[in-house]
C-alpha positions as CSV (number, residue, x, y, z in Angstrom):
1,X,119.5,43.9,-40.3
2,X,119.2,47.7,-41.6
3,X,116.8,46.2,-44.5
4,X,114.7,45.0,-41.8
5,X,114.6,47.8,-39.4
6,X,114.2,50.2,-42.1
7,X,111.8,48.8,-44.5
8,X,113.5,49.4,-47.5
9,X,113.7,47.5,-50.4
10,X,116.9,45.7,-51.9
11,X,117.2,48.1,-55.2
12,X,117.2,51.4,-52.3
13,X,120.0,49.5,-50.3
14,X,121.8,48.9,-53.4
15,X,121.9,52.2,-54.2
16,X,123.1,53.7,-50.7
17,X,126.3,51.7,-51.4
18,X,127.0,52.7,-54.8
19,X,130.5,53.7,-55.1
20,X,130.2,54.8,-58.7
21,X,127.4,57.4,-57.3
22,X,129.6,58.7,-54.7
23,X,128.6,56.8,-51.8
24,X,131.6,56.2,-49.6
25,X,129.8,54.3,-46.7
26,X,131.2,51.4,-48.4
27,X,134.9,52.5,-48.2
28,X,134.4,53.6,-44.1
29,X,133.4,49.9,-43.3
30,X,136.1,48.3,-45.3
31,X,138.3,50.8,-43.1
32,X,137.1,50.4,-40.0
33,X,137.8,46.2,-40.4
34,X,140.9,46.6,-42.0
35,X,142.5,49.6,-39.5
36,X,143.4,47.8,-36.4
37,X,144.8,45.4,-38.1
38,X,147.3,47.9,-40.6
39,X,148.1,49.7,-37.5
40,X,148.9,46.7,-34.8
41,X,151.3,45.4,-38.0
42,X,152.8,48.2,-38.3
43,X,154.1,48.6,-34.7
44,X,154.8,44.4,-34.2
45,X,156.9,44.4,-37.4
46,X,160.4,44.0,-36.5
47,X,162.4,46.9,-38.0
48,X,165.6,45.5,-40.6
49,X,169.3,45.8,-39.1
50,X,171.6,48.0,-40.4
């Protein structure tokens, strides 16, 4: 959708989510998906007995 919006050509793109060159745009996605579901576990999880 950006690509189309933008204009921008696939080798540009490529670049802007380049984690070897420091782009870390990548890494916020991946934690916004994953989040939620970390955070909900870590509250349902039934604690261990003593």
């Amino acid at each position: 959708m950006r690509r189309i919006l933008m204009h921008r050509p696939w080798k540009q793109l490529f670049h802007d989510y380049n984690l070897a060159a420091g782009r870390v745009w990548t890494l916020i996605l991946l934690w916004i998906g994953i989040a939620p579901y970390l955070f909900f576990r870590s509250i349902t999880v039934p604690k261990l007995a003593k």
